[in-house]
Residue frames as a rotation matrix with the C-alpha (Angstrom) as fourth column:
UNK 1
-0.569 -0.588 0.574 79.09
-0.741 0.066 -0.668 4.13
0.355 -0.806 -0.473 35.49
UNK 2
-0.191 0.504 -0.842 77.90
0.132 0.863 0.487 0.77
0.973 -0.018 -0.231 37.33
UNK 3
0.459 0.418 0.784 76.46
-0.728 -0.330 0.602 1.14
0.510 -0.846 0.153 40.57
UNK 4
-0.571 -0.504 0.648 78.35
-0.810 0.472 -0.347 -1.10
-0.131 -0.723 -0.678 43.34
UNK 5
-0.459 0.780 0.424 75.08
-0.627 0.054 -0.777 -2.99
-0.629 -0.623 0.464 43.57
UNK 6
0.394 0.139 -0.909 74.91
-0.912 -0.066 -0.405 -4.05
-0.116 0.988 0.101 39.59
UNK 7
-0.134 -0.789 -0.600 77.79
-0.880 0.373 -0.294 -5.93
0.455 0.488 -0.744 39.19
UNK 8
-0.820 -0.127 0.558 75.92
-0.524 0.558 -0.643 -8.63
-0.230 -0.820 -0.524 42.12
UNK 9
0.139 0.831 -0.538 72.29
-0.863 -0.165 -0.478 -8.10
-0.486 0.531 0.694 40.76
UNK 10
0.363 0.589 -0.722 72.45
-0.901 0.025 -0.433 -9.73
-0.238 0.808 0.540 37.73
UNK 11
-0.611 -0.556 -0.564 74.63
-0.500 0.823 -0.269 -12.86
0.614 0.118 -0.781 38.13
UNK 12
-0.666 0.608 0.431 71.87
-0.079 0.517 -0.852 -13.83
-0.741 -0.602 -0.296 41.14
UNK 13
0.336 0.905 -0.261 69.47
-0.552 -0.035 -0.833 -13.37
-0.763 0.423 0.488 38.83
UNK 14
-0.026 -0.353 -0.935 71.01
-0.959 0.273 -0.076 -14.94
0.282 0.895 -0.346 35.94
UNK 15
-0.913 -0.385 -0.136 71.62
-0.275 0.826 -0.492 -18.11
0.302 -0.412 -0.860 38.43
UNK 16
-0.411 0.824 0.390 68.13
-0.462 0.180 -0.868 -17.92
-0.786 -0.537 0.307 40.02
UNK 17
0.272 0.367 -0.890 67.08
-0.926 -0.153 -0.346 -18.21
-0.263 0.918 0.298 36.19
UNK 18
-0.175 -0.346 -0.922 68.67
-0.845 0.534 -0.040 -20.90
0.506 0.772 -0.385 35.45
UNK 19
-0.979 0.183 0.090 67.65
0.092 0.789 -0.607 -23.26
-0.182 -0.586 -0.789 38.64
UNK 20
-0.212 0.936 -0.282 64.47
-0.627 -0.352 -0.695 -21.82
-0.749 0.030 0.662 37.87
UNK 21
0.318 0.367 -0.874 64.45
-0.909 0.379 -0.171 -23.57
0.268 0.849 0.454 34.10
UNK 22
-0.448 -0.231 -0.864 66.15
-0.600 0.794 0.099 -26.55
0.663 0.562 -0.494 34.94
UNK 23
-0.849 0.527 0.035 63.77
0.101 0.227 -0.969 -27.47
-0.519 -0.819 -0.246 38.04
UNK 24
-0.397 0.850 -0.347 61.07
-0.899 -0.436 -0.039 -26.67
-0.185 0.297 0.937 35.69
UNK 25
-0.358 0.534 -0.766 60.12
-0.505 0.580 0.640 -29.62
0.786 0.616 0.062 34.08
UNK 26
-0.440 0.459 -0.772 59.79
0.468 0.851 0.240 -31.08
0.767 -0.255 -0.589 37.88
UNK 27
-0.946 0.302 -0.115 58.05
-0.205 -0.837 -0.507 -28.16
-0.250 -0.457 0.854 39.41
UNK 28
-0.434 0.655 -0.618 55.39
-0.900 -0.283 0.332 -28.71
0.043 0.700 0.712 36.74
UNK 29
-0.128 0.484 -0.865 54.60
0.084 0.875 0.477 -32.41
0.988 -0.012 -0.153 37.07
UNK 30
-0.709 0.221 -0.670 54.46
0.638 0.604 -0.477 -32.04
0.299 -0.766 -0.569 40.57
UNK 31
-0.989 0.043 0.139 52.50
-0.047 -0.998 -0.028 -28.42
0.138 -0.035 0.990 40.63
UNK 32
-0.074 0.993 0.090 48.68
-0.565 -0.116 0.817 -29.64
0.822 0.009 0.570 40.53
UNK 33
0.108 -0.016 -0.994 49.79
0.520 0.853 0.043 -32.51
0.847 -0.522 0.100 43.37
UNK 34
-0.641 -0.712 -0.286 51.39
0.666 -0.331 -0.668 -29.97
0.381 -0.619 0.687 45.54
UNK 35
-0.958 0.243 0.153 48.89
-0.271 -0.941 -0.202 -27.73
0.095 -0.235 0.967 45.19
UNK 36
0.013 0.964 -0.266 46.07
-0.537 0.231 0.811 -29.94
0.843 0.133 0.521 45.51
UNK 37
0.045 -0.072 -0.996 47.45
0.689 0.725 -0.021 -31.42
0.723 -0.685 0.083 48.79
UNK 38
-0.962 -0.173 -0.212 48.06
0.268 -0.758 -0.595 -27.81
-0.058 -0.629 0.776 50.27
UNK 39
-0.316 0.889 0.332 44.21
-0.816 -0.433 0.382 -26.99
0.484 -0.150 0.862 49.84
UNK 40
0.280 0.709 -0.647 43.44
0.030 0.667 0.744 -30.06
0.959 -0.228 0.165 51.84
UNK 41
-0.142 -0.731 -0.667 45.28
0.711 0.394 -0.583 -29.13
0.689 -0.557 0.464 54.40
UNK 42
0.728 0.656 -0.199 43.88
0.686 -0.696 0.212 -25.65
0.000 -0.291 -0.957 54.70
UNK 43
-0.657 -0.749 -0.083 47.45
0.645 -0.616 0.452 -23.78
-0.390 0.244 0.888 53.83
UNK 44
-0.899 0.057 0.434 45.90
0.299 -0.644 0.704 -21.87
0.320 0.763 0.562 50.41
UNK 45
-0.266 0.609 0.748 43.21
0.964 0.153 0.218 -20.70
0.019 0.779 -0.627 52.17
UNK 46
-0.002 -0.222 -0.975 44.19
0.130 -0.967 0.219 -17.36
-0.991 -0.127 0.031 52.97
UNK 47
-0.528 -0.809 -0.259 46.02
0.007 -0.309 0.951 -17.24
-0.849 0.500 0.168 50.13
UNK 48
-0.679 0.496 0.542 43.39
0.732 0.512 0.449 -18.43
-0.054 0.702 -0.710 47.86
UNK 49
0.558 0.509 -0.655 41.60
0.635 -0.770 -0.057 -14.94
-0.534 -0.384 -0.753 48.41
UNK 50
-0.203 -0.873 -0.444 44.15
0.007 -0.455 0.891 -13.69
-0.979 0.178 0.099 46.46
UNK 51
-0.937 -0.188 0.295 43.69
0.273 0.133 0.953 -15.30
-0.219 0.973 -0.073 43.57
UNK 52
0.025 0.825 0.564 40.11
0.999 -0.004 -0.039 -14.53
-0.030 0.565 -0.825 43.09
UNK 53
0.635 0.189 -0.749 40.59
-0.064 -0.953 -0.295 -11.06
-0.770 0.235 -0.593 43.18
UNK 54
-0.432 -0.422 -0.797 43.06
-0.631 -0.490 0.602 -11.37
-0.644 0.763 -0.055 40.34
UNK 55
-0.737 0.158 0.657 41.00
0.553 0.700 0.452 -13.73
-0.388 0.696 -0.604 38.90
UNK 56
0.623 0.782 0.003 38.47
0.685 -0.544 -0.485 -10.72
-0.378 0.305 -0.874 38.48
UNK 57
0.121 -0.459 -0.880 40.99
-0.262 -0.870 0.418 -8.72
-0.957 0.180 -0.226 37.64
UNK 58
-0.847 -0.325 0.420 42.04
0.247 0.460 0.853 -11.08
-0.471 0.826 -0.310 34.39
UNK 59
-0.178 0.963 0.201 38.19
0.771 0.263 -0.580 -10.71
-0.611 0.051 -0.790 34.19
UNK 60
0.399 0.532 -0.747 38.08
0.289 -0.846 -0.448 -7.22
-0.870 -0.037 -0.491 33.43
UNK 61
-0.092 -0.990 0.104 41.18
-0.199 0.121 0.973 -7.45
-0.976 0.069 -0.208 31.27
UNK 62
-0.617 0.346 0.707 39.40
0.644 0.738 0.201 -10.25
-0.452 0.580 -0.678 29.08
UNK 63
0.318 0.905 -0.284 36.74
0.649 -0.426 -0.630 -7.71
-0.691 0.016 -0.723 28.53
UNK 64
0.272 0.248 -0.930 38.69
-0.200 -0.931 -0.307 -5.99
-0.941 0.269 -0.204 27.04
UNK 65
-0.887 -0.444 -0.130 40.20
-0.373 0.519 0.769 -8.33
-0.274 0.730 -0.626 24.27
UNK 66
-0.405 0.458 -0.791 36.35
-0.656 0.457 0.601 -9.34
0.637 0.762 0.116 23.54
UNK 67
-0.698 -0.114 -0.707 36.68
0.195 0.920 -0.341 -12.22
0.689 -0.376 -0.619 25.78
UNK 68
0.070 0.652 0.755 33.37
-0.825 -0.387 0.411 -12.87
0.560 -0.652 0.511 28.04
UNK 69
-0.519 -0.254 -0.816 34.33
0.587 0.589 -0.556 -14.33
0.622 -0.767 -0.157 31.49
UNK 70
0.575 0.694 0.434 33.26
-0.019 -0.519 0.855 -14.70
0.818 -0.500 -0.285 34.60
UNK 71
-0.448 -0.752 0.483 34.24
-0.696 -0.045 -0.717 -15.51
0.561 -0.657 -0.503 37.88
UNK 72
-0.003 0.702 -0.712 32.59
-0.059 0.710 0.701 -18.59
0.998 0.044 0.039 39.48
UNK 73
0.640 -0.214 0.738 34.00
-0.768 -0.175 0.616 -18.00
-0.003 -0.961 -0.277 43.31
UNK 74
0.838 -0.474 0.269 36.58
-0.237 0.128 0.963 -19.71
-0.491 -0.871 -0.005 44.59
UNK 75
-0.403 -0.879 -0.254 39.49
-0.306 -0.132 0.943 -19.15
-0.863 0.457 -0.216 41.65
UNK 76
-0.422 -0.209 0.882 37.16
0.735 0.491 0.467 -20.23
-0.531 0.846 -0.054 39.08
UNK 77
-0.166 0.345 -0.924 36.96
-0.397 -0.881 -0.258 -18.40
-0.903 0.324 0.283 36.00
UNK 78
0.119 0.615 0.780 34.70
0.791 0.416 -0.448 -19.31
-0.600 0.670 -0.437 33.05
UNK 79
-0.576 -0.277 -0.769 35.87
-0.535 -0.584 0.611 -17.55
-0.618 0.763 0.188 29.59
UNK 80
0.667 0.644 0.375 33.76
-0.013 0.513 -0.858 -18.09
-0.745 0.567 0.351 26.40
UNK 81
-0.287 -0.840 0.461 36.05
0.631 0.196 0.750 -19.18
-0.720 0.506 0.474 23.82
UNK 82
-0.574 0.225 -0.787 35.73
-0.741 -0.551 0.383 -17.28
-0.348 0.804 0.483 20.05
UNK 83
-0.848 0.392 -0.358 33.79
-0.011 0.662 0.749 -20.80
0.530 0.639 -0.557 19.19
UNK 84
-0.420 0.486 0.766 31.49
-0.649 -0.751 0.121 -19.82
0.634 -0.447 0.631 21.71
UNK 85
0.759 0.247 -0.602 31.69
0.325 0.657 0.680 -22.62
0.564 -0.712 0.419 24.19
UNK 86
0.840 0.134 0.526 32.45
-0.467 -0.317 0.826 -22.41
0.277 -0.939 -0.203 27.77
UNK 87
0.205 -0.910 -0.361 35.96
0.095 0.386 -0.918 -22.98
0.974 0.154 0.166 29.10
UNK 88
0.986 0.126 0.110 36.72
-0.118 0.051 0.992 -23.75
0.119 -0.991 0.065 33.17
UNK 89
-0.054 -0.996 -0.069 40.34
0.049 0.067 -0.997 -22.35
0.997 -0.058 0.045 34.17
UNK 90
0.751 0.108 -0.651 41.35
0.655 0.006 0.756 -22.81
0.086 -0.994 -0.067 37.92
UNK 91
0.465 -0.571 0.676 43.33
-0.222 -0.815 -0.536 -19.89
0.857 0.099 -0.506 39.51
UNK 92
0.713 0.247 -0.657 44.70
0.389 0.640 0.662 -21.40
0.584 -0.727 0.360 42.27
UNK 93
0.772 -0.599 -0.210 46.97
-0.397 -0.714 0.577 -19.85
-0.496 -0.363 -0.789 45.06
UNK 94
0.163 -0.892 0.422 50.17
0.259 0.452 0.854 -21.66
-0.952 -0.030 0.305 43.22
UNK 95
0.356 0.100 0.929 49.17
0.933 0.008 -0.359 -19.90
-0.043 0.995 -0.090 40.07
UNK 96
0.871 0.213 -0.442 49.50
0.293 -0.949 0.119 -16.12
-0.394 -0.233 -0.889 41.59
UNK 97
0.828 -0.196 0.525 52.54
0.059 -0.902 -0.429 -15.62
0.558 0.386 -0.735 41.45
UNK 98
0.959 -0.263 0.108 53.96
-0.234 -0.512 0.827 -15.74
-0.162 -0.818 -0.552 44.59
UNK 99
0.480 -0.875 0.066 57.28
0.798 0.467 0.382 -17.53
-0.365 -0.131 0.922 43.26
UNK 100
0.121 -0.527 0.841 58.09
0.743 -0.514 -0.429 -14.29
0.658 0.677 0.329 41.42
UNK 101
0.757 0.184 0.627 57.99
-0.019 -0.953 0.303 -12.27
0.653 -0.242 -0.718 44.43
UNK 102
0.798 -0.586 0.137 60.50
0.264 0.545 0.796 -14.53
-0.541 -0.599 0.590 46.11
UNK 103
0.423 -0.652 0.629 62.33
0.874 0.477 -0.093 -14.03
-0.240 0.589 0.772 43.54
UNK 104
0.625 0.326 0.709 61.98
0.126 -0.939 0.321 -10.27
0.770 -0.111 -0.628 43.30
UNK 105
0.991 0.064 0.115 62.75
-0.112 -0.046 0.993 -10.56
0.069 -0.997 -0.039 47.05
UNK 106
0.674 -0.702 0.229 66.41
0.731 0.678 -0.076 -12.02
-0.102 0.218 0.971 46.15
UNK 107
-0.004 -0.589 0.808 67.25
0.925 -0.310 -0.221 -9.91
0.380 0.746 0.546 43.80
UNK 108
0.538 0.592 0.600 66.21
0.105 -0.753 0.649 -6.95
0.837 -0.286 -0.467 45.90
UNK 109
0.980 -0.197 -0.034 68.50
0.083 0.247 0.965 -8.23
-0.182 -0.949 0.259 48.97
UNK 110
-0.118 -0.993 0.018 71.57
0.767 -0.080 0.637 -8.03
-0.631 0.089 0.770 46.91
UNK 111
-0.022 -0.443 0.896 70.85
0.852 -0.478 -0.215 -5.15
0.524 0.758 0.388 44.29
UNK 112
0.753 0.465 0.465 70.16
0.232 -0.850 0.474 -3.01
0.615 -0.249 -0.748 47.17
UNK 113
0.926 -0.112 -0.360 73.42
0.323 -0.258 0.911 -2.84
-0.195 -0.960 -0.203 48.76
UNK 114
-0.328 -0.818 0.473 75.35
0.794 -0.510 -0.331 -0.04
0.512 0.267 0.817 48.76
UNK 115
-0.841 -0.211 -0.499 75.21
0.425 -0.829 -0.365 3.45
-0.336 -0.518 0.786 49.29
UNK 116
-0.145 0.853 0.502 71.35
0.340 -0.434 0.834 4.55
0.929 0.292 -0.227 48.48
UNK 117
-0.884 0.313 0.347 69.48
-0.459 -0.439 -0.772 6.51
-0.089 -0.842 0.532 50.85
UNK 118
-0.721 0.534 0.442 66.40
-0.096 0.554 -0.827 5.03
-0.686 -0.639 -0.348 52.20
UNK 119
-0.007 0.899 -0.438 63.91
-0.585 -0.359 -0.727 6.59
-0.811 0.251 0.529 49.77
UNK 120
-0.077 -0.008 -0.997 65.52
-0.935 0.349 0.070 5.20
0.347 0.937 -0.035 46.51
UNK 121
-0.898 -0.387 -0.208 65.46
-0.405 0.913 0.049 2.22
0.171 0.129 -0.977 47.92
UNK 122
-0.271 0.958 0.088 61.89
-0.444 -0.043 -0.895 2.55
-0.854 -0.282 0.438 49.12
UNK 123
0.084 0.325 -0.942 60.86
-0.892 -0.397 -0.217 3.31
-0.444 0.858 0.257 45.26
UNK 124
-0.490 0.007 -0.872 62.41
-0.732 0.540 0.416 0.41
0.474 0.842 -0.259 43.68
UNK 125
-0.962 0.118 0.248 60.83
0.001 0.904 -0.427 -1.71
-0.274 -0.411 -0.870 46.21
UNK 126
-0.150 0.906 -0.396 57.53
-0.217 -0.421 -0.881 -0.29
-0.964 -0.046 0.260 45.55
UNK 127
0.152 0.148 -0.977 57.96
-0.985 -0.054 -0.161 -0.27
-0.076 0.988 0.137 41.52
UNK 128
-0.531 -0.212 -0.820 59.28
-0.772 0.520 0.366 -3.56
0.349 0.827 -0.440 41.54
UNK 129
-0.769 0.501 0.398 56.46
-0.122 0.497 -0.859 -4.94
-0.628 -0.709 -0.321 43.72
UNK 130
-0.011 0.892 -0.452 54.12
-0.621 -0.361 -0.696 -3.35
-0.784 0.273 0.557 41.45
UNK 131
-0.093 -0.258 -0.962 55.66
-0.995 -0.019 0.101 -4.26
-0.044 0.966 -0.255 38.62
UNK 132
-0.988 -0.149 0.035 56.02
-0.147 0.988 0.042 -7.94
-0.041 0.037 -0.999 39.62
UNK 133
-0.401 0.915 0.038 51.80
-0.196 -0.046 -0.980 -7.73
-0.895 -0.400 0.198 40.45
UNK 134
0.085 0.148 -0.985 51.51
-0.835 -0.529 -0.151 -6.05
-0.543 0.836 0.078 37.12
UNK 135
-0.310 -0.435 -0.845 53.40
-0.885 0.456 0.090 -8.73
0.346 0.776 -0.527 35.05
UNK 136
-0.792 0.436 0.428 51.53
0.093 0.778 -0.622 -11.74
-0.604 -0.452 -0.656 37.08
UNK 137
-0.062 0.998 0.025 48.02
0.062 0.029 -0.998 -10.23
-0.996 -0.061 -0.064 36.18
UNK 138
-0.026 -0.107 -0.994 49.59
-0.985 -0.166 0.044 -10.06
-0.169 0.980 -0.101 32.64
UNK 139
-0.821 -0.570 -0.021 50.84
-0.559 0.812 -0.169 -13.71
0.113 -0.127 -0.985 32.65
UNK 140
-0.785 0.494 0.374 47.35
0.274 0.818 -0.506 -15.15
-0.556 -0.294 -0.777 33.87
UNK 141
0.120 0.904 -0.410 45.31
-0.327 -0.354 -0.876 -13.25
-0.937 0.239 0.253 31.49
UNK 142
0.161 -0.668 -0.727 47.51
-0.910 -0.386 0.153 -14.33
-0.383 0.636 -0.670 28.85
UNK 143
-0.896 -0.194 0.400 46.82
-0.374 0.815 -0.442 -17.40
-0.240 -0.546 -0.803 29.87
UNK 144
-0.387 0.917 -0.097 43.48
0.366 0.057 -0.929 -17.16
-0.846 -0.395 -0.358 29.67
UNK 145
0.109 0.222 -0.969 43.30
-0.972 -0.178 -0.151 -15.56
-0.206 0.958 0.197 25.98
UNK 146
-0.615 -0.158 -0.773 44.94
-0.762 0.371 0.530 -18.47
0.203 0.915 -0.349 24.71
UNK 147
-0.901 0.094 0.424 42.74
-0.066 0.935 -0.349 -20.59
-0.429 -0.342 -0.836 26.22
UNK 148
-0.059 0.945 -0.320 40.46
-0.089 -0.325 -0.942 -18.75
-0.994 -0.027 0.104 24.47
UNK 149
0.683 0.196 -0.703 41.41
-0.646 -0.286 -0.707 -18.33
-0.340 0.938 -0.069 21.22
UNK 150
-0.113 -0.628 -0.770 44.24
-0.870 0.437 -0.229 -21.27
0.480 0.644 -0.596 20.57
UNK 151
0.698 0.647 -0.306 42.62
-0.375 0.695 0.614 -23.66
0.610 -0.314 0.728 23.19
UNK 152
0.893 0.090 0.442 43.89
-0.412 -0.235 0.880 -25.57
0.183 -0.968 -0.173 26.43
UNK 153
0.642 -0.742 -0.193 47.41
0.766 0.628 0.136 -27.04
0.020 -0.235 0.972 25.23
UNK 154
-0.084 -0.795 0.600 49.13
0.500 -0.555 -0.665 -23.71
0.862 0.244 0.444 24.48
UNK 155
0.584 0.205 0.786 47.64
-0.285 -0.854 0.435 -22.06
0.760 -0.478 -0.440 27.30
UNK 156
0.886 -0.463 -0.016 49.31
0.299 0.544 0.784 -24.93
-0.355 -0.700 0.620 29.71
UNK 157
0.442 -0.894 -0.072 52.60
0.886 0.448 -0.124 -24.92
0.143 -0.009 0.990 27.87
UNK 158
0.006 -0.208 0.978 52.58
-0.045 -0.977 -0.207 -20.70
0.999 -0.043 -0.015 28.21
UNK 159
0.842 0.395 0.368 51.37
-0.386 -0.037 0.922 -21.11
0.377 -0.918 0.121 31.89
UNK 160
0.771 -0.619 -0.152 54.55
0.636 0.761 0.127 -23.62
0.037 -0.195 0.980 32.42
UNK 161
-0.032 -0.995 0.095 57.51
0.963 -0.005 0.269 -22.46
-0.267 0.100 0.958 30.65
UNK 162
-0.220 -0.114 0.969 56.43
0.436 -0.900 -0.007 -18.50
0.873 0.421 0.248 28.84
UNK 163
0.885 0.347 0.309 55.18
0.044 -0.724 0.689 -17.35
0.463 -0.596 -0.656 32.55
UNK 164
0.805 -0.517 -0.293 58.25
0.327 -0.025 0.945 -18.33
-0.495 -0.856 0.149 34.28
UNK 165
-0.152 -0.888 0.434 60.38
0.979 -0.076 0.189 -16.56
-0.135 0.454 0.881 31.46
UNK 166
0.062 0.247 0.967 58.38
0.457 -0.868 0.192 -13.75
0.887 0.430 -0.166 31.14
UNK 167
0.937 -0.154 -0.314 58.87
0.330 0.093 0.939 -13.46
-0.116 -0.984 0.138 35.03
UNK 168
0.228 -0.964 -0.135 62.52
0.727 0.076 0.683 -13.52
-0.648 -0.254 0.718 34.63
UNK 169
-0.576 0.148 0.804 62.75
0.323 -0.862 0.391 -10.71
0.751 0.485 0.449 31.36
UNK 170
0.823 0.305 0.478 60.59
0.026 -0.862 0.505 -8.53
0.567 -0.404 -0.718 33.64
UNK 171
0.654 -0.618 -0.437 63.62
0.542 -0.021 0.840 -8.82
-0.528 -0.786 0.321 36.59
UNK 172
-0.182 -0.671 0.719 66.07
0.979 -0.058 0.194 -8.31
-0.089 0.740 0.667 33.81
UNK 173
-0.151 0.080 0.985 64.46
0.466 -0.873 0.142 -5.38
0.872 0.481 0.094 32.24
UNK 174
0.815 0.567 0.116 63.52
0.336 -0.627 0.703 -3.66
0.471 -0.534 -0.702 36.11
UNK 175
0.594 -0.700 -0.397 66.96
0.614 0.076 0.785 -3.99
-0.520 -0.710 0.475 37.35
UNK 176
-0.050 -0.164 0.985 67.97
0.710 -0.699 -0.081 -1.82
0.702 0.696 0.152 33.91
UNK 177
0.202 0.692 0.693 65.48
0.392 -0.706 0.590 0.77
0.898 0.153 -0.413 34.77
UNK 178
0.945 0.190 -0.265 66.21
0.320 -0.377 0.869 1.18
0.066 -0.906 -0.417 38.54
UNK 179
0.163 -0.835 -0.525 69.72
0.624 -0.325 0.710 1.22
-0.764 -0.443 0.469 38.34
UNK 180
-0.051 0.156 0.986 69.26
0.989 -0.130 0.071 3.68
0.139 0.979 -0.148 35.28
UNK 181
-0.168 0.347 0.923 66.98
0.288 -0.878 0.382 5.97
0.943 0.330 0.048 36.35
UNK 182
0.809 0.578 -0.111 66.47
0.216 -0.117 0.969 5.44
0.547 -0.808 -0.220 40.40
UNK 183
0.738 -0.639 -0.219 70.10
0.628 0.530 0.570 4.00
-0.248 -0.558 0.792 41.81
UNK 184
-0.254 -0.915 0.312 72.74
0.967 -0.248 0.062 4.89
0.021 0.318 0.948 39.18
UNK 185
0.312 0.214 0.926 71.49
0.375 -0.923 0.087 8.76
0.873 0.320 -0.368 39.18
UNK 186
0.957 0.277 0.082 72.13
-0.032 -0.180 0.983 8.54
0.287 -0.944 -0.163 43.09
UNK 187
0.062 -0.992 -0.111 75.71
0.872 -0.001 0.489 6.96
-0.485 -0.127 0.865 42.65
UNK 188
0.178 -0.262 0.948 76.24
0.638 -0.703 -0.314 10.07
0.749 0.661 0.042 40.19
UNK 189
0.652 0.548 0.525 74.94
0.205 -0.793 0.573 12.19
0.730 -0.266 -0.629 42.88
UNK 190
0.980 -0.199 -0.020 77.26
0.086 0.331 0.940 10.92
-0.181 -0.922 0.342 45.74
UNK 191
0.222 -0.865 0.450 80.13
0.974 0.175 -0.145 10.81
0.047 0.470 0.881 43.30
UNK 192
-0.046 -0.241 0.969 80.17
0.181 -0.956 -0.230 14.62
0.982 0.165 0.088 42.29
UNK 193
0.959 0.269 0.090 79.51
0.003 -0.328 0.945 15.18
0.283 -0.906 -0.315 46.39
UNK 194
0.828 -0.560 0.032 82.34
0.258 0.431 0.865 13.79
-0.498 -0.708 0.502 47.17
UNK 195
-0.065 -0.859 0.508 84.97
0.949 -0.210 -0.234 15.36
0.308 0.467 0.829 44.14
């Protein structure tokens, strides 16, 4: 059975996806301008607190793949490659993430309406918050290997185009799962109520 909520879901998302790739290539050329004019301004720095904590997070991460990194303070993070020389990655607040939570946010505004009751709807906000966190601090550590171990052109062209797909396959694959195991178990529930 499809939940009400389904059949709305995934065409936003399917569209978001696609303005998402074909805006890429000028997202990216303008992405180090944009974001180097918002730290002069004093926007990113809240925000810019963020990223160093997940830039220690990636830290710990690295640790565990081998990789020895630090944190330098203010989003830098210093990884020793496998050739053992020293590699300087900015984390910057335009790197977190935040476009996937917008996006998140979307898809959330339309797969949530219908008949749920407050809690399920709590839950998937919660999981897919987490999850979106989750699959960021994946995305910049991932980053950050290959700069380690395949060096600083793959890590850019992953950072570009594989974060902002792997972004979009995590939506995909949460909107599955919720209306699977959170949503579509509720329509079930509401259905038999009501025969």
């Amino acid at each position: 059975m499809i939940a009400g909520g389904t059949r709305s879901t995934y065409p936003i998302l399917l569209a978001s996806a696609c303005a998402l790739l074909v805006a890429l290539p000028f997202v990216t050329t303008f992405n180090d301008f944009l974001t180097a004019g918002a730290m002069k301004l004093g926007i990113a720095g809240p925000v810019q607190l963020i990223a160093d904590g997940e830039a220690r997070m990636a830290v710990s991460v690295l640790a565990l793949f081998g990789i020895k990194a630090g944190v330098a303070g203010n989003g830098y993070l210093v990884i020793t490659t496998w050739t053992h020389q020293s590699q300087t990655i900015f984390i910057s607040w335009n790197c977190i993430g935040w476009q996937s939570l917008v996006l998140l946010g979307l898809s959330l505004f339309t797969g949530l309406r219908g008949n749920y009751s407050w809690m399920a709807k709590v839950q998937v906000v919660l999981i897919g918050t987490l999850g979106t966190v989750f699959v960021n601090l994946f995305r910049v550590t991932a980053v950050c290997l290959l700069a380690a171990t395949a060096g600083y052109l793959p890590a850019i062209l992953f950072h570009d185009y594989g974060g902002t797909l792997l972004i979009v396959g995590w939506l995909f694959v949460f909107w599955a799962l919720a209306y699977r195991w959170i949503l579509g178990s509720e329509s079930e529930s509401a259905a038999d109520a009501a025969a």
